[in-house]
C-alpha positions as CSV (number, residue, x, y, z in Angstrom):
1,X,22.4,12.9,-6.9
2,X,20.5,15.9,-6.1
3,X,16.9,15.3,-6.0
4,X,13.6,17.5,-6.3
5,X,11.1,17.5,-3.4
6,X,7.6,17.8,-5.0
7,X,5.3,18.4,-2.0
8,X,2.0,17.2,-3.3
9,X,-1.4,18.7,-2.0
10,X,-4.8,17.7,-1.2
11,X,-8.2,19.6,-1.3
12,X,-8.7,22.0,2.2
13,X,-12.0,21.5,2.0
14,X,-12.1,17.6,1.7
15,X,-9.4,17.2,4.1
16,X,-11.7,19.4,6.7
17,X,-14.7,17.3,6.1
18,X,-12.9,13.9,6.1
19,X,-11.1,14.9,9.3
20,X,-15.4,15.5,10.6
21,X,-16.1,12.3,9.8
22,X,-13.3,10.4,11.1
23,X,-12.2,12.5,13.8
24,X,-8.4,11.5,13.0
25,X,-5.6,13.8,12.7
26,X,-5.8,16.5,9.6
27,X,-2.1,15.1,8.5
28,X,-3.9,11.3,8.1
29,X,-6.6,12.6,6.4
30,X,-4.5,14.7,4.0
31,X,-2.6,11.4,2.8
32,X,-6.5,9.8,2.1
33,X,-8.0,12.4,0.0
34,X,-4.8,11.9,-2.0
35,X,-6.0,9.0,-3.0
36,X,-9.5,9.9,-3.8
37,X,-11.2,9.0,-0.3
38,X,-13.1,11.8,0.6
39,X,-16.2,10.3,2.8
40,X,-17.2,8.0,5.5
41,X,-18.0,5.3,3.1
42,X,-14.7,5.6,1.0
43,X,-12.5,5.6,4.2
44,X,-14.7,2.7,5.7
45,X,-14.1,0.7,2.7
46,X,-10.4,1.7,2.4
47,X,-9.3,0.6,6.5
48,X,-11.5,-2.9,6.6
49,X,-11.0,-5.0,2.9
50,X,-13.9,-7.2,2.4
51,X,-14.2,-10.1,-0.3
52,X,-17.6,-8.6,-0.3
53,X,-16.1,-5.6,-2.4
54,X,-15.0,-7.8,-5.1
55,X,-17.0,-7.1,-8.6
56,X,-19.0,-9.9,-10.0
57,X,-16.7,-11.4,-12.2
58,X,-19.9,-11.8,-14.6
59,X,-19.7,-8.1,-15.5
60,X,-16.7,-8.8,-17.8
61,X,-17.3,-8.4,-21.3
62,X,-17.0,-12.1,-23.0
63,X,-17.1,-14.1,-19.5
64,X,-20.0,-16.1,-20.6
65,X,-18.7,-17.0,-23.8
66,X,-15.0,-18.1,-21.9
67,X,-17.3,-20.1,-19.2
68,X,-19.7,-21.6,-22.0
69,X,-16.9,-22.6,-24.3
70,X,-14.8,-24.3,-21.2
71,X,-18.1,-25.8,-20.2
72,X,-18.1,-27.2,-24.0
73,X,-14.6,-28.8,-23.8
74,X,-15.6,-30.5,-20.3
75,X,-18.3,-31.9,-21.8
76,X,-16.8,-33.1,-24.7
77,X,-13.5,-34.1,-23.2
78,X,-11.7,-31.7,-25.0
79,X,-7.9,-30.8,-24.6
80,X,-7.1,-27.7,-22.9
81,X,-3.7,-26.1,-22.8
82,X,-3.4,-23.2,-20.6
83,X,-0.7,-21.2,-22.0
84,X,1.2,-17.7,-19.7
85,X,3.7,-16.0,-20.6
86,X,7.8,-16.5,-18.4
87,X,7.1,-13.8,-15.8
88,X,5.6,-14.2,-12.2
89,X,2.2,-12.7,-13.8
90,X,2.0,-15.2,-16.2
91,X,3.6,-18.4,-14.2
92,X,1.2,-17.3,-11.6
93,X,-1.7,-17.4,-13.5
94,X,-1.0,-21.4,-15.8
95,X,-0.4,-22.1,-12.3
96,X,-4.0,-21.0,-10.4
97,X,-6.0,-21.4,-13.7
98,X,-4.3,-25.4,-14.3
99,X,-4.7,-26.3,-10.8
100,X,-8.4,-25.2,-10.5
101,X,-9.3,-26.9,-14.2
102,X,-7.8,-29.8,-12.9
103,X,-9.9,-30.2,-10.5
104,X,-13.0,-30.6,-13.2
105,X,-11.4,-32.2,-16.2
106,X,-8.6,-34.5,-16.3
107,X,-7.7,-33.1,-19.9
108,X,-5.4,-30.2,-18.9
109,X,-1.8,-29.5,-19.7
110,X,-0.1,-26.4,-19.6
111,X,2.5,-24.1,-21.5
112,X,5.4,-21.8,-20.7
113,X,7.4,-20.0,-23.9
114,X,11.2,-20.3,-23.7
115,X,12.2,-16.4,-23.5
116,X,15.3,-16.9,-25.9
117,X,13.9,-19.5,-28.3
118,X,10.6,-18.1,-28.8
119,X,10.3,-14.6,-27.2
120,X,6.9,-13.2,-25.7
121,X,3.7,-14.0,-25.8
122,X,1.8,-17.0,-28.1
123,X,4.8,-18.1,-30.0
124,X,4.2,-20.6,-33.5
125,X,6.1,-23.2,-31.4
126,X,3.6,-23.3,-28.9
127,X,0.6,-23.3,-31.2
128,X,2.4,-26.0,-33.0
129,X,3.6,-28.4,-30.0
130,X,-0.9,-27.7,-29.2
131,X,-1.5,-29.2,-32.4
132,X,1.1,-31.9,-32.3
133,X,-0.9,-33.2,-28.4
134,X,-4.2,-32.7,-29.8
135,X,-5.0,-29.3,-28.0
136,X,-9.1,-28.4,-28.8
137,X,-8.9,-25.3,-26.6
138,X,-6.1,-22.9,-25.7
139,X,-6.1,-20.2,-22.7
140,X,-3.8,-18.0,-22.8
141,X,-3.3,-15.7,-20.0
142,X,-1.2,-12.5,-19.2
143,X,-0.5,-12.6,-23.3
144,X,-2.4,-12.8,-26.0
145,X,-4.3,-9.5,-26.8
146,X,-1.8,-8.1,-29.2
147,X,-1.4,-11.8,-31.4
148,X,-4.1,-11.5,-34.2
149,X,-1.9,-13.8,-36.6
150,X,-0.6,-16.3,-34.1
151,X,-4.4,-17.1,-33.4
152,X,-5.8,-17.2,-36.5
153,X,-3.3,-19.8,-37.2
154,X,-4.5,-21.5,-34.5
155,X,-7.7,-21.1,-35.7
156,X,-6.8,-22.5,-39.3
157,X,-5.5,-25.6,-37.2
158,X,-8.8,-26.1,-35.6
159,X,-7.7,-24.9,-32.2
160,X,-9.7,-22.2,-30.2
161,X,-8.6,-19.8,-28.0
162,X,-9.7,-17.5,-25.3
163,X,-7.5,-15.2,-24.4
164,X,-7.0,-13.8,-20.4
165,X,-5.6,-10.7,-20.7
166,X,-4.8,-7.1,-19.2
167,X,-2.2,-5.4,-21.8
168,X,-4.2,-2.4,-23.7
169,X,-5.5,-3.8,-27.0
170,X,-5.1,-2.8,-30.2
171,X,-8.1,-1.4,-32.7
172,X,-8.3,-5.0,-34.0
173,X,-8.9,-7.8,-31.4
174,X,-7.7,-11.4,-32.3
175,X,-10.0,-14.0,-33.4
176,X,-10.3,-15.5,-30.1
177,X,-14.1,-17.4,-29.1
178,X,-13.7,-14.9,-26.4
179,X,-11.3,-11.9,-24.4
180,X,-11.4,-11.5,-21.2
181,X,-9.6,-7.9,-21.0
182,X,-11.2,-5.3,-18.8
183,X,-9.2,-2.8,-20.8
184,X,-11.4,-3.3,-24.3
185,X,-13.6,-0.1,-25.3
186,X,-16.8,-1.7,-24.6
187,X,-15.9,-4.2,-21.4
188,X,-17.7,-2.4,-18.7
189,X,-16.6,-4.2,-15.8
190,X,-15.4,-1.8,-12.9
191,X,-12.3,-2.2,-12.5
192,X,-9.7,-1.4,-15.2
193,X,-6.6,-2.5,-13.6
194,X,-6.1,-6.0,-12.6
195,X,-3.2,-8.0,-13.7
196,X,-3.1,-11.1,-15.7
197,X,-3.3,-13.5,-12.9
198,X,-6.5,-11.4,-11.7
199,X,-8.3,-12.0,-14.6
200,X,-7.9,-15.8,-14.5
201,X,-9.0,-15.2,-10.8
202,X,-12.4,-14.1,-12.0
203,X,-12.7,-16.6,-14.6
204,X,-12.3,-19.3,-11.6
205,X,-14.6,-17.6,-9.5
206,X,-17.2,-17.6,-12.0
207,X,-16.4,-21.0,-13.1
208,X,-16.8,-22.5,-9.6
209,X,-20.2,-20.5,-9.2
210,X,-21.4,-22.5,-12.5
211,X,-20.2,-26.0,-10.6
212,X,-21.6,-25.0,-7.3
213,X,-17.9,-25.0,-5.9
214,X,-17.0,-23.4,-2.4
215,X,-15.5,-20.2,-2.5
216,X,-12.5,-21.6,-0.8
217,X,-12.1,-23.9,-4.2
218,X,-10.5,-20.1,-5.8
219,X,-9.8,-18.4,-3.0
220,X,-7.0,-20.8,-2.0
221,X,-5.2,-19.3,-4.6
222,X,-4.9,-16.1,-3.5
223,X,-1.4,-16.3,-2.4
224,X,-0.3,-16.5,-6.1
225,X,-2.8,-13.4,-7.0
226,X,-1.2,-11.4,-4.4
227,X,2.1,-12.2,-5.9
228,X,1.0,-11.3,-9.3
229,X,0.0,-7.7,-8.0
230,X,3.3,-7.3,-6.5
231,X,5.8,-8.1,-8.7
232,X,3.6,-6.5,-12.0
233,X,3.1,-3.3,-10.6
234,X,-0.4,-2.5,-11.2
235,X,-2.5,0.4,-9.1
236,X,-3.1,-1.4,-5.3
237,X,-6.5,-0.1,-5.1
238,X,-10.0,-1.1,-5.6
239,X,-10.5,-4.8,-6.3
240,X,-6.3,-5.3,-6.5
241,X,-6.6,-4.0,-2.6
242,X,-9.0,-6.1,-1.5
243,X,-7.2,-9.3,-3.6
244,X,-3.8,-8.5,-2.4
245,X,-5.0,-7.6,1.6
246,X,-6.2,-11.0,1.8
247,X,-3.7,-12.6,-0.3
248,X,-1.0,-11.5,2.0
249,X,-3.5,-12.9,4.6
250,X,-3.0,-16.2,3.2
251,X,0.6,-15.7,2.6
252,X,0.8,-15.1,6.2
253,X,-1.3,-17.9,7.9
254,X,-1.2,-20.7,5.2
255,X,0.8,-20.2,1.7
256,X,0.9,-22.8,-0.9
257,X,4.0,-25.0,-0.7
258,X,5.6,-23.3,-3.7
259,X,5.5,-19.8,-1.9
260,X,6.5,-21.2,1.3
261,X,9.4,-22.8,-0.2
262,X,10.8,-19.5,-1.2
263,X,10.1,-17.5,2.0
264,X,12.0,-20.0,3.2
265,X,15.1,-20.4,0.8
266,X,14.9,-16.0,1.1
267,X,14.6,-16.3,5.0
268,X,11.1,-14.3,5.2
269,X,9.3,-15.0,8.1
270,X,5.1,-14.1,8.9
271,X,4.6,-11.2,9.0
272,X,4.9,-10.5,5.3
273,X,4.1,-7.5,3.9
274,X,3.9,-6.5,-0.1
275,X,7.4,-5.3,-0.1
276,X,8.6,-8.7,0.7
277,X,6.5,-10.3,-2.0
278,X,8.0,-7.6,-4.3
279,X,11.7,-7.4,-3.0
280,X,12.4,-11.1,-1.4
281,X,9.7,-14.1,-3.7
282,X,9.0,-12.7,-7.3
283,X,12.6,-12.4,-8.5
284,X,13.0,-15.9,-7.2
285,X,10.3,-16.8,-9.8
286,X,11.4,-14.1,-12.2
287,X,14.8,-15.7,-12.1
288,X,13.8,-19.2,-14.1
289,X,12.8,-17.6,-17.3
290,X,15.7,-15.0,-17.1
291,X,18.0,-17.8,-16.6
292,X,16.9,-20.8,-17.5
293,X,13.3,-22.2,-18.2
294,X,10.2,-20.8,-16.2
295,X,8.1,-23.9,-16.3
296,X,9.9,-24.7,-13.3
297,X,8.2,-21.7,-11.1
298,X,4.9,-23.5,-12.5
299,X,6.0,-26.5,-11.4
300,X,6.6,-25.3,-8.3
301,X,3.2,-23.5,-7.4
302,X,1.7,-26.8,-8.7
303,X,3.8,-29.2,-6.6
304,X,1.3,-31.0,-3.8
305,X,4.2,-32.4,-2.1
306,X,6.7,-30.1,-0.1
307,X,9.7,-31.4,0.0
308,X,9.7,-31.8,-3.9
309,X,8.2,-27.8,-4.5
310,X,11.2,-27.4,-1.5
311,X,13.6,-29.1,-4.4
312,X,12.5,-27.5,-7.2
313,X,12.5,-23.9,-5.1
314,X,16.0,-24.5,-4.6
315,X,16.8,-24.6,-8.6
316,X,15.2,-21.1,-8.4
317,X,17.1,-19.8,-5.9
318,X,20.7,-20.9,-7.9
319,X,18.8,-19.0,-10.6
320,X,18.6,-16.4,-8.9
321,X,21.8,-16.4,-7.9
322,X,23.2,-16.7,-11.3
323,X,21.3,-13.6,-12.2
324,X,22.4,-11.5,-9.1
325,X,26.2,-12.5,-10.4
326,X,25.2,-11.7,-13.8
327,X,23.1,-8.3,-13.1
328,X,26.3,-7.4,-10.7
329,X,29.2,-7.5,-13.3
330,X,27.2,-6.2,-16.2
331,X,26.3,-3.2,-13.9
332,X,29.7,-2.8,-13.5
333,X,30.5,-2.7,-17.0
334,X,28.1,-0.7,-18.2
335,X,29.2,2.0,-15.7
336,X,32.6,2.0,-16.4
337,X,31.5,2.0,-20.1
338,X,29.4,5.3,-19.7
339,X,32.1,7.5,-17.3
340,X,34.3,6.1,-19.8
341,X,32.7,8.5,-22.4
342,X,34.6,12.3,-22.4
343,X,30.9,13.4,-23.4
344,X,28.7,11.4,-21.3
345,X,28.4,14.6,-18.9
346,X,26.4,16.5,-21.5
347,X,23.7,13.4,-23.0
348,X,20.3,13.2,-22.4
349,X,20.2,9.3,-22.8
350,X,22.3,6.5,-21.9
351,X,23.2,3.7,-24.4
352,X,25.4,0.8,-23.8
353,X,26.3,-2.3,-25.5
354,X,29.0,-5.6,-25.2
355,X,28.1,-8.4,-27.0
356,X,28.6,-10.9,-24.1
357,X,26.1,-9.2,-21.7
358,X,23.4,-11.5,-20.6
359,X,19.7,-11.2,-22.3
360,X,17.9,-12.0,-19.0
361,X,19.1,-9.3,-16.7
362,X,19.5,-6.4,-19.5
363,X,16.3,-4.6,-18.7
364,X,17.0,-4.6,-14.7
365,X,21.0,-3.5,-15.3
366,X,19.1,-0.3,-17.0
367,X,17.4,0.5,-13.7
368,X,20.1,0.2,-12.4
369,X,22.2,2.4,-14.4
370,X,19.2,4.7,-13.7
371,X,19.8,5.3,-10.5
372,X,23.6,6.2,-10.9
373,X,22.8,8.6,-14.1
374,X,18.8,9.4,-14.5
375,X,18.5,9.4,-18.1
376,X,16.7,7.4,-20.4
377,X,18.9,4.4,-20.8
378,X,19.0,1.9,-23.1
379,X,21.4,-1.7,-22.2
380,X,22.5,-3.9,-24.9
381,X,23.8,-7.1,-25.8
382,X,24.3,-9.6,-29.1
383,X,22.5,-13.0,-30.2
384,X,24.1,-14.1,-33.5
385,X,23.6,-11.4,-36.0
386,X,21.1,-9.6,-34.0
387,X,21.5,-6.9,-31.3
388,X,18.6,-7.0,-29.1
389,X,18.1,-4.9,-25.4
390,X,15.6,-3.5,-23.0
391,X,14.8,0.5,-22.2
392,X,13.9,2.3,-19.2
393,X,13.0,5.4,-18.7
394,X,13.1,8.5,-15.9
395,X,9.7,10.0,-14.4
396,X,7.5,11.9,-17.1
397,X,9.1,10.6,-20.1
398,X,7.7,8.9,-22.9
399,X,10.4,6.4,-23.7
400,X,7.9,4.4,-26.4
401,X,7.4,8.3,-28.8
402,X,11.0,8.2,-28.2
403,X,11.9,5.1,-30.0
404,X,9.1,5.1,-32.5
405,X,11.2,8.0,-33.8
406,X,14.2,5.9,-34.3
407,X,12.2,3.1,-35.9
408,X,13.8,3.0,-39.2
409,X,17.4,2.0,-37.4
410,X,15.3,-0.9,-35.7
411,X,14.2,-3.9,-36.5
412,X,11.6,-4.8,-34.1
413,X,11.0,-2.9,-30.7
414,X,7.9,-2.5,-28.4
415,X,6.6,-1.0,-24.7
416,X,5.0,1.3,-23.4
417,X,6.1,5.0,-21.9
418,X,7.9,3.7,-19.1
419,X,9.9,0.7,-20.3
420,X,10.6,-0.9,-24.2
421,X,12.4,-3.6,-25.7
422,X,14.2,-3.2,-29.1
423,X,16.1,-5.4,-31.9
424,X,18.5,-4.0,-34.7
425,X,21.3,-5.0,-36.9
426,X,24.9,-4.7,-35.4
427,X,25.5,-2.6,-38.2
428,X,22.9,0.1,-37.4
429,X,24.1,0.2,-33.7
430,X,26.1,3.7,-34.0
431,X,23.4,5.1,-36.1
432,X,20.8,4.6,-33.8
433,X,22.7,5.1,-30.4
434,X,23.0,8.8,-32.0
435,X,18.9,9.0,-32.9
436,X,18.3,8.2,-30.1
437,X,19.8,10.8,-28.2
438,X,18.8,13.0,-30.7
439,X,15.2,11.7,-29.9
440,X,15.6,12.2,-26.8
441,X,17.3,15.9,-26.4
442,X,14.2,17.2,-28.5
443,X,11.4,16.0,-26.3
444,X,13.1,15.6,-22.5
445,X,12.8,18.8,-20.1
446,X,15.3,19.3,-17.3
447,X,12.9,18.9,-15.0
448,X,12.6,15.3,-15.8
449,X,16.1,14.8,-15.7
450,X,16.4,15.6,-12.2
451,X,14.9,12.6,-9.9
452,X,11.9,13.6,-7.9
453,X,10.3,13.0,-4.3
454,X,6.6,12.8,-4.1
455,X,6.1,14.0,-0.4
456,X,2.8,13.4,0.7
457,X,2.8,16.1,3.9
458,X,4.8,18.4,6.2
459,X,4.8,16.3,9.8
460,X,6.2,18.3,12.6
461,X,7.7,15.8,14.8
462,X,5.6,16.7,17.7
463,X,3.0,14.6,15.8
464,X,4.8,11.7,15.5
465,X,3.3,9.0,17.6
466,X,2.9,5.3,17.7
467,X,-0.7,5.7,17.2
468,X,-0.2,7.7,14.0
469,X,1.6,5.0,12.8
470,X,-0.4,2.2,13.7
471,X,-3.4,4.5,11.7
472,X,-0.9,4.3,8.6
473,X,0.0,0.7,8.6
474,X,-3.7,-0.1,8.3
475,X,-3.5,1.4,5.0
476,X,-1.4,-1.6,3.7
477,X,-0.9,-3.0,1.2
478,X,1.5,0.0,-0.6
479,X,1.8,0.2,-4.0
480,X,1.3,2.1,-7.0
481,X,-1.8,4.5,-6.3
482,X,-1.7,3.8,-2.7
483,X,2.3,4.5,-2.0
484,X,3.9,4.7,1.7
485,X,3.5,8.0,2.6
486,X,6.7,10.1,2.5
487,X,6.5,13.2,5.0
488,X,8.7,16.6,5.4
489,X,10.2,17.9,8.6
490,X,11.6,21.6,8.5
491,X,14.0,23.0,10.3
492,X,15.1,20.0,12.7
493,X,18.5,20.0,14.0
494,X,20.6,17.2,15.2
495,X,20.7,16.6,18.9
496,X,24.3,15.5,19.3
497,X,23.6,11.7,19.1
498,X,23.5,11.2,15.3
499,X,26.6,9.4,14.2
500,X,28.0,7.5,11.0
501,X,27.4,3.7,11.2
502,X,29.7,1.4,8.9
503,X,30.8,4.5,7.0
504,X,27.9,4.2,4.8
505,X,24.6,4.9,7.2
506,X,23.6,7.4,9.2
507,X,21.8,6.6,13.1
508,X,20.2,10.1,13.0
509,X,18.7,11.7,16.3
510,X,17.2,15.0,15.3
511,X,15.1,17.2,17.9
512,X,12.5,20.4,16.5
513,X,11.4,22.1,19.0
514,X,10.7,20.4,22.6
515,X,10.4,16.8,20.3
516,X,13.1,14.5,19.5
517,X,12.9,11.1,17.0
518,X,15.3,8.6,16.1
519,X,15.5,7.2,12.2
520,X,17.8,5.7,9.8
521,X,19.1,6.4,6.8
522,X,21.2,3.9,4.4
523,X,23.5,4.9,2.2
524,X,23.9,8.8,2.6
525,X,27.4,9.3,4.3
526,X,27.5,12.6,2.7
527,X,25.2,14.1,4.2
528,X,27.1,13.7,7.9
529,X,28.5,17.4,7.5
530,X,25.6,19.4,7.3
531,X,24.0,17.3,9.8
532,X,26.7,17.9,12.0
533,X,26.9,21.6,11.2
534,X,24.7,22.8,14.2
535,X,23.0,24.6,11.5
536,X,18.7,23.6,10.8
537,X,18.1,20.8,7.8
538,X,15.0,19.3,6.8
539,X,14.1,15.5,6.2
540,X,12.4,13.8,4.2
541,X,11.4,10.2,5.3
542,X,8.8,7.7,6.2
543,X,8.1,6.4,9.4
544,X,8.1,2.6,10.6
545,X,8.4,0.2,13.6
546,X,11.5,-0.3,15.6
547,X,11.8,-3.1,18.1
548,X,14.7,-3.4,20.4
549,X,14.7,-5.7,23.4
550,X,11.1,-6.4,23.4
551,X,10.2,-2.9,23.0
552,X,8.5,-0.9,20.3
553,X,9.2,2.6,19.0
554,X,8.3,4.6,16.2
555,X,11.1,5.9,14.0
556,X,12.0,7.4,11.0
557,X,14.2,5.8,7.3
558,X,15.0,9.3,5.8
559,X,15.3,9.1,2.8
560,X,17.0,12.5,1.7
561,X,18.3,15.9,3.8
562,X,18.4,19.0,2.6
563,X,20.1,22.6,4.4
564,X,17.2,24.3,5.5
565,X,15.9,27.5,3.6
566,X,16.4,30.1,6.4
567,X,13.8,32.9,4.9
């Protein structure tokens, strides 16, 4: 698929007075004023993480209600039930906020919704199975913002809640004793973008500063914060930075049993990086609540013993399993069903549907799918009389306006501009499959149809060093906001070494000038030709470490080739 290379850019004259204050290379300090650090300070703050950097989690609109109102239930030997939604955000977060409540009341229980048999967020089941154990108090974290009737039915039943949360709100809050959402209008606290399990990470920490508490009584759980930032995707900057720099510390030199356990079972070994949080340990957890029933990845962050989080680990990891198996053949499918389609070639959007599909894996099979056909896509699949699915969407596009114009075909649906879920009749299926595409031929450009490369900065090869690299691997963790930086090299030509390996990669050695560099690049037998063509091509890749034989060099992944423009 042939992709656009969007070369972005960065203020001269900030660039030129970072490089005067840091005396690094132009190129490094290019890639910081990209992401808004322009000064001594900024850059000083950005290479050496500090827990001294982290806000005062007192600056958050409502935290002294939430701390007065737990304080209230301790006293009276309430009931609290902390209650999180079925992904890792929200398994993570019962599981930090339980354990540290258990260590001041005995009174504690906790809650996980079944995906299928209650869906997302506070569910009535939940509310009811509070009032059936004689719940006083609910927390609900990573959920809870959006459920104004859910909680005044709570409310009615003599059950309080506050609610831990970082989804936007609506207009009208819910009737909660207090919200802890950095998000809300009139919350002035800092930072805007922390994920659900970081919010119940500043409740704690204020908590234990009421109780006199050692910082190490929150900040043991920082392993499971630095999970939550991982696998939810939020901005790694500011206060998520600093939380997930020394989270992956922890990760590194002393995880909880539970996250052990799956490093383990996924054969990841210290040094982890984010990457491996995102790629090899959160869709272990993910796995139970697609699958099965995510109270087991609380059980197993919560498990004091090893050898029993080691046992329940394992159940994830057959989860996980099962959904690799499932995502596999439904990918499959859904393939066949769209080049299947005589008029496939000329849609804007992507909709597929068989009954039999599984629910769990329906929203990553559209990813997938994504990355065959970029399009808006839309997978499917039936539950009784209801047909119910998730939505992705490509770079740029506003998948939510799209589906809020087919609203009258639906039954339920909700998201945000990058991803959606939806439920209709099986009977409305063909009707809105067609406004949908109609939707989304009216509003989607070209451009965003084509997949795009965000490249950082031209590096001439010459400038390629292991000290260059050692300068970009202090600006770990990568995420969004704060991305591994993806460079450009013109006019390089292949040196007579590069050669296919396993048909499928390519060992590339590529000289420019009196500089050569080796890389790697997986997956892109096609371009072997025009490598091999004697004729200039440009790269674009990242760099990282390669160790052979006790030895360590820098090289390049590529990620994409292009025939160089010759004018």
């Amino acid at each position: 698929m042939e992709k656009r290379w969007n070369i972005l850019k960065a203020n001269p004259a900030k660039v030129q007075h970072l490089q005067e204050a840091l005396k690094i290379h132009p190129i490094l300090c290019e890639l910081l004023v990209q992401r808004g650090i322009d000064d001594f300070d900024a850059a000083k703050k950005f290479f050496r993480p500090s827990l001294d950097h982290l806000h005062d989690p007192w600056l958050m609109k409502d935290m002294k209600k939430a701390v007065d109102r737990i304080e209230y239930a301790f006293e009276k030997q309430e009931k609290i039930l902390v209650f999180g939604d079925y992904d890792v955000d929200g398994t993570t977060s019962v599981a930090t906020l339980y354990q540290f409540l258990k260590q001041l009341s005995p009174h504690i229980d906790y809650y996980i919704p079944h995906r299928y048999k209650e869906g997302y967020g506070i569910s009535k089941i939940g509310i009811d199975y509070a009032k059936e154990i004689g719940i006083d108090l609910i927390i609900s974290v990573d959920c809870g913002i959006k459920s104004i009737d859910l909680i005044a039915y709570a409310k009615e039943l003599g059950i309080d809640f506050i609610i831990c949360d970082h989804h936007l709100p609506d207009l009208i809050l819910p009737p909660a004793v207090a919200i802890l959402n950095a998000k809300q209008i009139d919350c002035t606290y800092p930072f805007k973008e922390l994920c659900g399990c970081g919010v119940v990470f500043k409740l704690i920490t204020a908590l234990a500063q009421v109780h006199n508490l050692a910082p190490e009584t929150y900040l043991r759980y920082l392993d499971l914060v630095a999970t939550a930032i991982a696998a939810d995707i939020v901005p790694v900057v500011d206060e998520n930075r600093t939380l997930a720099f020394f989270g992956i510390q922890k990760v590194n030199e002393n995880p909880s049993f539970g996250i052990k356990a799956l490093m383990e079972l996924a054969k990841q070994v210290p040094p982890m990086k984010i990457s491996n949080l995102v790629f090899a340990v959160a869709p272990r957890i993910n796995a139970a609540g697609r699958m099965d029933d995510a109270k087991k990845a609380v059980q197993l962050f919560i498990e004091p013993d090893y050898q029993s989080a080691m046992a329940i680990a394992s159940l994830l990891q057959q989860d996980n399993l099962d959904r690799r198996e499932a995502d596999t053949s439904i990918t499959e499918e859904a393939l066949a069903q769209i080049e299947m389609d005589p008029m496939h070639q000329n849609r804007k959007s992507n909709v597929v549907f068989q009954s039999h599909w599984h629910k769990g894996v329906v929203g990553i099979v559209a990813s997938r799918l994504i990355e065959k056909h970029y399009k808006p896509t839309i997978v499917l699949t039936q539950s009784g009389d209801i047909v119910a699915g998730s939505a992705r969407s490509v770079l740029g596009f506003n998948l939510y306006e799209a589906l809020h114009a087919c609203r009258s075909h639906l039954l339920g649906y909700g998201g945000h501009f990058a991803a959606a879920g939806m439920t209709m009749s099986l009977d409305k299926l063909d009707d809105f499959k067609a406004a949908f595409e109609i939707a989304v031929a009216e509003r989607i450009t070209e451009e965003q149809l084509t997949p795009e490369i965000a490249i950082n900065a031209l590096l001439p090869l010459e400038n390629i060093s292991m000290n260059f690299l050692q300068i970009i691997s202090q600006m770990e963790p990568f995420g969004p906001d704060n991305m591994r930086p993806i460079f450009l090299a013109q006019k390089v030509y292949d040196n007579g070494y590069t050669k296919l390996v396993k048909d499928a990669h390519i060992s590339f050695n590529v000289t420019q000038g009196k500089n050569s560099v080796k890389g790697i690049g997986y997956n892109m037998p096609q371009h072997i030709e025009l490598i091999k063509s004697g004729e200039p091509f440009d790269l674009v890749f990242q760099l990282q470490l390669n160790e052979w034989q006790g030895t360590q060099t820098v090289q390049m992944q590529v990620i994409d080739v292009k025939k160089s423009d010759l004018n």
